[in-house]
C-alpha atoms as one frame of an Amber mdcrd trajectory, in Angstrom:
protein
 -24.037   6.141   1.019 -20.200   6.533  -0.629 -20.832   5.682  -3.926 -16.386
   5.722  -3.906 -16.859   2.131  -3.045 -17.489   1.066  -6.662 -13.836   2.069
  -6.765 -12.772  -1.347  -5.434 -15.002  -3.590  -7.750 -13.382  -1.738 -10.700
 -10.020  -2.459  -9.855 -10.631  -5.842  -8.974 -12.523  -6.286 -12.813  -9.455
  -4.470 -14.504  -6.765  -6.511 -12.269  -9.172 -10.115 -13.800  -8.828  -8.524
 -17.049  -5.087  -8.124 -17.066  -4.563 -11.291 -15.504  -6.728 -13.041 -18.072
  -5.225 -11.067 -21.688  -1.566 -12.191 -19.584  -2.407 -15.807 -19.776  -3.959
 -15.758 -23.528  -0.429 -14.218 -24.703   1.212 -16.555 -22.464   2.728 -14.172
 -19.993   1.932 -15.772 -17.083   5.211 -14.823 -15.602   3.541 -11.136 -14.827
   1.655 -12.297 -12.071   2.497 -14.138  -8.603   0.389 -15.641  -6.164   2.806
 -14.199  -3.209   2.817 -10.430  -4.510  -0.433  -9.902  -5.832  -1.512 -11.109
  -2.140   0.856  -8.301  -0.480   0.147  -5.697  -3.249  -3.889  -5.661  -2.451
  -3.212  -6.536   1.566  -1.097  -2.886   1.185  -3.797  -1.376  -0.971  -6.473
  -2.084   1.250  -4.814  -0.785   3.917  -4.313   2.366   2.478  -7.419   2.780
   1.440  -9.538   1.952   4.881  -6.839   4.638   6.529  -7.136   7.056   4.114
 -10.830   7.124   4.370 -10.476   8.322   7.902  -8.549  11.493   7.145  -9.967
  12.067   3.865 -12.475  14.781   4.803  -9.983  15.894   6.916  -7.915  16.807
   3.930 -10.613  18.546   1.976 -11.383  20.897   4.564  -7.797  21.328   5.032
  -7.646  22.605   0.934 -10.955  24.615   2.061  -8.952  26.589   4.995  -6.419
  27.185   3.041  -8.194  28.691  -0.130 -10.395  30.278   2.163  -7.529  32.449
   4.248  -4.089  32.232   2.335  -5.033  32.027  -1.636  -2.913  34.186  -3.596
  -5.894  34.862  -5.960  -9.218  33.739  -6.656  -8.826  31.922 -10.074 -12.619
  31.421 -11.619 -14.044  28.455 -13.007 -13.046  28.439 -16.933 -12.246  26.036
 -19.412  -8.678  26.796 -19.368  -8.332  27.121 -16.117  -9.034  23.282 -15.750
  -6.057  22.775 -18.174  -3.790  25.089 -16.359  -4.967  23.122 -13.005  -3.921
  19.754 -14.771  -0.851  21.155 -15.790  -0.080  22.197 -11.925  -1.220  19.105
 -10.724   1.238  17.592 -12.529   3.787  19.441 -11.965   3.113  19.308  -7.677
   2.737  15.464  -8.634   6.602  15.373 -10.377   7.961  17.436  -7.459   6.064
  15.401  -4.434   7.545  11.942  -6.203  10.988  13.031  -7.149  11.682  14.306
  -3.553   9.842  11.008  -2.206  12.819   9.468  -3.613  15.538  12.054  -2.845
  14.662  12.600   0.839  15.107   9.851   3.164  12.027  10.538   5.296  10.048
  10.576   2.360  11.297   7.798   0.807  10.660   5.693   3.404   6.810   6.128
   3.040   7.186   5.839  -0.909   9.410   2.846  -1.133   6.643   0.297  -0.471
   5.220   1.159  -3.871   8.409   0.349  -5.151   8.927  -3.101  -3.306   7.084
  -4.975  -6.097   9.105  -7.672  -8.091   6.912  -7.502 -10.318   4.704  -4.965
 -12.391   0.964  -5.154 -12.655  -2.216  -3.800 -12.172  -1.726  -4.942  -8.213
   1.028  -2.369  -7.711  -0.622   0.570  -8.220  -2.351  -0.535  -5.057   1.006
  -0.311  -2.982   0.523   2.749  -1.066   0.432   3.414   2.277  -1.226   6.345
   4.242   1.707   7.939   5.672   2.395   8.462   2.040  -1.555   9.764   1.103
  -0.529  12.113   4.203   2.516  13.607   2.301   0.872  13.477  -0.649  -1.796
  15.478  -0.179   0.406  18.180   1.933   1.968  18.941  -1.691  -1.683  19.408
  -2.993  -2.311  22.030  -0.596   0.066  24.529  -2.908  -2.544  24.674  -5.307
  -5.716  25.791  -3.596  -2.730  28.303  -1.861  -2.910  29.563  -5.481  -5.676
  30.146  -6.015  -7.427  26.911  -7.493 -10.988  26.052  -6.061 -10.598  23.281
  -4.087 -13.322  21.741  -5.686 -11.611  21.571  -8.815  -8.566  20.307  -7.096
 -10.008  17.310  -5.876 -12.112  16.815  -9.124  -8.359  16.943 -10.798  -7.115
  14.849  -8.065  -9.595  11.889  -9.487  -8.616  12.188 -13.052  -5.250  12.026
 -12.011  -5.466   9.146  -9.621  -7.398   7.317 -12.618  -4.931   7.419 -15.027
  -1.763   6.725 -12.718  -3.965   3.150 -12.246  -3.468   1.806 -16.038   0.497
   3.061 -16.391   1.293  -0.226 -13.838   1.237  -2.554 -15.953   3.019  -4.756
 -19.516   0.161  -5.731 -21.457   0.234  -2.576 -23.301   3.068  -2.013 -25.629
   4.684   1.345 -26.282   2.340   3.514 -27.670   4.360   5.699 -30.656   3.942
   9.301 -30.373   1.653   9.418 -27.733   5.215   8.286 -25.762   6.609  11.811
 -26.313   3.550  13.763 -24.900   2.218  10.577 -21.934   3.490   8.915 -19.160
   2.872   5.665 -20.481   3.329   1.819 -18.937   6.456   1.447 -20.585   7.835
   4.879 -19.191   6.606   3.942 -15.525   7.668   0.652 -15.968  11.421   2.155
 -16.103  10.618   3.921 -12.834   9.775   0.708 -11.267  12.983  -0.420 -12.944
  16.027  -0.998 -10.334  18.658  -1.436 -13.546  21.180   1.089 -13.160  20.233
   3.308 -16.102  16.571   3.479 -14.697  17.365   4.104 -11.407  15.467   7.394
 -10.590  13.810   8.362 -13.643  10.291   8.961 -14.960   8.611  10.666 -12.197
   6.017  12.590 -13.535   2.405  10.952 -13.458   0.523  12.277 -16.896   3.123
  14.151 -18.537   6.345  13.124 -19.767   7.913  16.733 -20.067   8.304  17.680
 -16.766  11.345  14.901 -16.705  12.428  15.865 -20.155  12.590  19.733 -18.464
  14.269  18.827 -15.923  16.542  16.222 -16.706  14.616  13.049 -15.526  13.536
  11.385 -18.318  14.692   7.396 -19.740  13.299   5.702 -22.391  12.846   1.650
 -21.773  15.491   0.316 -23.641  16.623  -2.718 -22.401  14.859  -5.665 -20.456
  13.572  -3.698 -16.625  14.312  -5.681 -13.803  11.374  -4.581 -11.167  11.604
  -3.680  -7.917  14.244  -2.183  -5.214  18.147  -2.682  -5.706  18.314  -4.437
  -2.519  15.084  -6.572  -2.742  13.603  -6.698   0.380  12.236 -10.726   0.399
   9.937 -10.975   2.725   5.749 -10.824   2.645   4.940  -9.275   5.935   2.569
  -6.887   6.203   3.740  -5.006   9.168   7.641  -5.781   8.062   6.938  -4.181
   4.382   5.663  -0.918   5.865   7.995  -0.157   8.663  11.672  -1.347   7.624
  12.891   1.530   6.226  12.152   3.690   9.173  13.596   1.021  11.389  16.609
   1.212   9.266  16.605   4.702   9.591  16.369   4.646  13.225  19.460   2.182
  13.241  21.580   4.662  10.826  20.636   7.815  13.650  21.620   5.593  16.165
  24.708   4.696  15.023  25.404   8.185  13.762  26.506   9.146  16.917  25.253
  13.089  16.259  22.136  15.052  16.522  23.281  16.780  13.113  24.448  13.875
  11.510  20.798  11.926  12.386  19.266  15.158  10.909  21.398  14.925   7.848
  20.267  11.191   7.175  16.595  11.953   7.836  16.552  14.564   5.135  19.100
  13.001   3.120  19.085  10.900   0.081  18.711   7.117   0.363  22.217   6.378
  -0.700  23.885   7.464   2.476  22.189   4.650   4.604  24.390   1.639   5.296
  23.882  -1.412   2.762  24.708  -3.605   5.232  21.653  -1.734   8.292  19.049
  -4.119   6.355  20.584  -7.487   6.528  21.229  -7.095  10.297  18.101  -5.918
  11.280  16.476  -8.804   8.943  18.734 -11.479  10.445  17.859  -9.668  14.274
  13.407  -9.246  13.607  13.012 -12.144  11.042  13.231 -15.384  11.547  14.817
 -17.330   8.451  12.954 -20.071   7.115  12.904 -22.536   3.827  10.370 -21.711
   1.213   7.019 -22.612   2.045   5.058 -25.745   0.641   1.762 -24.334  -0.243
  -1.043 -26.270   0.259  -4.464 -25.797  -1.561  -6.137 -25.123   1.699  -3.607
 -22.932   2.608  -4.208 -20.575  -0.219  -7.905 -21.478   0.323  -7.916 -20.043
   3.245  -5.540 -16.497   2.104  -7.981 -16.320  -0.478 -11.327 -16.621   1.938
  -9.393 -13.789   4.390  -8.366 -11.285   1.489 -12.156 -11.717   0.082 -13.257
 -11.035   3.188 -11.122  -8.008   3.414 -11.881  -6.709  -0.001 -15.500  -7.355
   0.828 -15.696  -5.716   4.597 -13.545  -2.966   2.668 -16.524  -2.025  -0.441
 -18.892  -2.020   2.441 -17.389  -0.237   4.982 -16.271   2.633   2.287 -20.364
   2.117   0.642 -22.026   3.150   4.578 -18.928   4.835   6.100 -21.207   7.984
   6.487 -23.761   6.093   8.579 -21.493   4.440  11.289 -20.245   5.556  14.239
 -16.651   5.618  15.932 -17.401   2.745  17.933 -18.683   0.392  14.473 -15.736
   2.358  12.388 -13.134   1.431  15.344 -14.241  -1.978  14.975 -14.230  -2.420
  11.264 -10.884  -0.985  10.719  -9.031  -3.114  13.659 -11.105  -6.606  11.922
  -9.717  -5.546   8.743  -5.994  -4.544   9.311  -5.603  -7.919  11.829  -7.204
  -9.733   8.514  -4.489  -8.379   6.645  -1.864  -8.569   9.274  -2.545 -12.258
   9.760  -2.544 -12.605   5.473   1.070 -11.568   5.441   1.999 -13.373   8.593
   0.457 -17.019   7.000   2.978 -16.251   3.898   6.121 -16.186   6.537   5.238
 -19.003   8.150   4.560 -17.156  11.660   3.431 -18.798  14.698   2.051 -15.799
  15.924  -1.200 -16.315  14.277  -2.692 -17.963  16.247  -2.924 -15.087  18.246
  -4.202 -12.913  15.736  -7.209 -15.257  15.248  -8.053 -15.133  18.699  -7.781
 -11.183  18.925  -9.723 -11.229  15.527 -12.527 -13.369  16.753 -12.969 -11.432
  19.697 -13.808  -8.425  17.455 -16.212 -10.209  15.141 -17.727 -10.747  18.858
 -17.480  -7.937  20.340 -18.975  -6.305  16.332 -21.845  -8.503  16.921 -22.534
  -7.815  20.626 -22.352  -4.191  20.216 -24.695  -3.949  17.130 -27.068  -6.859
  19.598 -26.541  -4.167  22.393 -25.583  -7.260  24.681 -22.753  -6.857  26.936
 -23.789  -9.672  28.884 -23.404 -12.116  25.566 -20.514 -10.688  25.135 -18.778
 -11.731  28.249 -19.993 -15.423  27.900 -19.179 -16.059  24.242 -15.447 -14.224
  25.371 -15.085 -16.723  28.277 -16.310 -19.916  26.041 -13.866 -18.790  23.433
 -11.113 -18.134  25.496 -11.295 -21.423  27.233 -11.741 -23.479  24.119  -8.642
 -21.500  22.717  -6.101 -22.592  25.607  -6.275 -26.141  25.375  -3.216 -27.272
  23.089  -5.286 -29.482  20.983  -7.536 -26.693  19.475  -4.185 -24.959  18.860
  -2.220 -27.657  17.133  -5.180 -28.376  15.364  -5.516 -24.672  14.188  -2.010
 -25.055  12.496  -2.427 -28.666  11.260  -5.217 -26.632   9.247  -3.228 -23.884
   8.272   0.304 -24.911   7.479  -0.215 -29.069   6.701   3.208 -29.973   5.035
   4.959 -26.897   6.454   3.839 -27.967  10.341   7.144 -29.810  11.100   9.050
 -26.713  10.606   7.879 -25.617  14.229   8.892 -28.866  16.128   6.845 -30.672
  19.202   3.739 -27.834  20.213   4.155 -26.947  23.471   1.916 -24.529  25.278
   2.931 -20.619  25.084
C-alpha cells in the first residue's frame, strides 16, 4: 500500500486546526465557505493527476542521473545541505519565471486566484504546473545529485511550503531575515502594487534579497490576482488564462507576435480579453441563496472526494487501468459538479447522470457483470428522462435559487 495517503488526513487536521485557533482570536474573516470549497476541489485534483505521472517523474530523474550527470556527488552530510540549497535555488528560478512567462504563468496563476490566504491555498495547484515543476528538478540529478536524495529533498521542501499559507502566525523576528515565512509569502499572494511579484523563493529568503526580489509586509495585503477572477468553477479556474491566451494569439494577427505573447510576461495580454470571454462562456447570475441542504450536499460530495482520494492514493499500487480509469473520472466529475453547484449551473444534472453511470459501471466491473450492467444503465436512464425526476433533482439542489431557471422544460 502508499502509505503517501496519510498525506491528506494531515492536511485536513492542520486546515481544522487553523480554522479552529482563527475563530478563538476572532478571525473568522480568514476563512470562506466558497474558497475553501474551490481551494481543496483544485488540490484534489492535483493530487489524483499527479499520482499518475509521479513514477513517471522519478524514473525520469533516474535516466537522467544515470546518462547525463555532470558528476557523481556521494552521499555526505553536506552534500544534503548543498542539495537544499540547490533545491531552493531551482525552486526561486521555476516560480519567478512561472510568473514572468506567460505560458507558465498560466499553469501557476490558479495558486494565486485565492482571495483569501489559508492553509486551503497551498492546495491550489494544478498538474500542468507539477509537470513544469518537476522539469526544473531534473537540473539537479543533471548535476550530479542522487535522485534519491532529490526526491527525499523534494518532501522536506514540499512540507514546509504547506505552513507559509497562512495568518495565524505572526512575524517571526530574526528568523524573518534567514526564512520564508507566512508573512513573507503572504506578500507574494499580495496583489497591492508594492507586492506585486516579490518573495519567490520557498525556504530561503536570500535568493530574493540576491537578486532583487525581496518585500517586507508592510502594509495591510490584499490577496489574490489584480484582476480577480470571480467565479468558482472548477473547469473555468483552470483553463481561463490559456483561453485568454488563445484570444490574445488570435487577435495578434502574427505567428511572431503569438510567439512573443506565449513566452512573454503577463502584462502584455489585453485587460479587457477576460471580461469578454467571461461575458461570452459565463453566464451572469445574482449571488446565490445558500441553503443548508445545499451545502449539505457540497459537503457530502467533497467528503466523498477527499475520501475516494486517501483510498485511491492508500491501494493505487494494487489497481489496474481499468479500476484507476474509473476512480479518477468519479472523482474529477465529483469535483467538476462541486464547482458547477456554486455557479448555479444547470448542467448538473448531467454530470450526475454521467457520474452514476460510473459508480455503476465501478460496481459491475469489480461484480464482473456486464449483463447487470446494461439493465441497471437502461433503468437509470429511463427514470432520468422523465421531467419530474429532473425538476425534482434541482428542487433538491438549488431550493430558493430554483426560480432563477424559469418553467423546466425538457432538454
Amino acid at each position: 500500500m502508499n502509505f503517501a495517503a496519510f498525506v491528506v488526513p494531515a492536511f485536513l487536521l492542520f486546515t481544522a486546526l487553523e480554522y479552529w485557533y482563527a475563530r478563538k482570536k476572532g478571525r473568522s474573516d480568514l476563512f470562506s465557505y466558497e474558497n475553501a470549497v474551490t481551494n481543496i476541489s483544485v488540490g484534489i485534483a492535483e493530487r489524483l493527476l499527479s499520482l499518475l505521472i509521479t513514477a513517471s517523474f522519478y524514473a525520469l530523474y533516474y535516466y537522467v542521473y544515470e546518462n547525463y550527470a555532470l558528476y557523481q556527488i556521494p552521499n555526505h552530510w553536506l552534500v544534503w545541505v548543498v542539495l537544499l540549497l540547490a533545491t531552493d535555488f531551482v525552486w526561486y528560478w521555476y516560480h519567478r519565471l512561472g510568473h514572468e512567462i506567460n505560458l507558465f504563468w498560466g499553469a501557476h496563476v490558479v495558486h494565486h486566484q485565492s482571495e483569501e490566504f489559508n492553509y486551503t491555498v497551498s492546495a491550489r495547484i494544478t498538474v500542468l504546473q507539477a509537470l513544469i515543476r518537476n522539469l526544473f528538478w531534473c537540473t539537479l540529478p543533471f548535476l550530479g545529485f542522487h535522485p534519491a536524495m532529490v526526491i527525499t529533498i523534494l518532501v522536506v521542501h514540499g512540507a514546509y511550503s504547506f505552513f507559509t499559507h497562512t495568518q495565524v502566525i505572526g512575524k517571526l523576528g530574526w528568523l524573518e531575515h534567514i526564512f520564508i515565512t507566512p508573512s513573507h509569502h503572504g506578500v507574494h499572494h499580495a496583489s497591492n502594487d508594492k507586492y506585486l511579484n516579490k518573495n519567490y523563493g520557498d525556504i530561503f529568503v536570500f535568493w530574493d534579497k540576491l537578486f532583487g526580489t525581496f518585500q517586507k509586509e508592510e502594509e495591510k495585503p490584499v490577496y489574490g490576482l489584480t484582476h480577480p477572477l470571480k467565479s468558482y468553477s472548477f473547469l473555468w479556474q483552470h483553463f481561463h488564462y490559456y483561453a485568454e491566451l488563445w484570444e490574445a494569439c488570435r487577435r495578434s494577427g502574427s505567428v511572431w507576435q503569438s510567439i512573443k505573447i506565449m513566452f512573454g510576461k503577463p502584462e502584455m495580454i489585453d485587460q479587457e480579453i477576460r471580461p469578454a470571454l467571461e461575458a461570452k462562456l459565463l453566464p451572469r447570475k445574482a449571488a446565490p441563496r445558500h441553503t443548508f441542504r445545499f451545502r449539505a450536499y457540497l459537503n457530502v460530495q467533497i467528503a466523498a472526494a477527499l475520501a475516494g482520494l486517501f483510498f485511491f492514493i492508500l491501494l493505487y499500487p494494487k489497481l489496474d487501468r481499468v479500476e484507476i480509469t474509473l476512480a479518477v473520472s468519479v472523482i474529477l466529475l465529483t469535483l467538476i459538479n462541486c464547482g458547477a453547484m456554486l455557479e448555479l449551473q444547470r448542467w448538473i444534472y448531467f454530470v450526475e447522470i454521467s457520474r452514476a453511470l460510473l459508480l455503476l459501471g465501478s460496481v459491475c466491473y469489480w461484480a464482473h457483470s456486464f449483463t447487470t450492467f446494461a439493465c441497471s444503465v437502461l433503468i437509470l436512464m429511463s427514470v432520468c428522462s422523465l421531467e419530474l425526476v429532473e425538476k425534482n433533482y434541482y428542487q433538491f439542489v438549488y431550493a430558493r435559487n430554483l426560480k432563477r431557471f424559469g418553467k423546466f422544460k425538457k432538454h
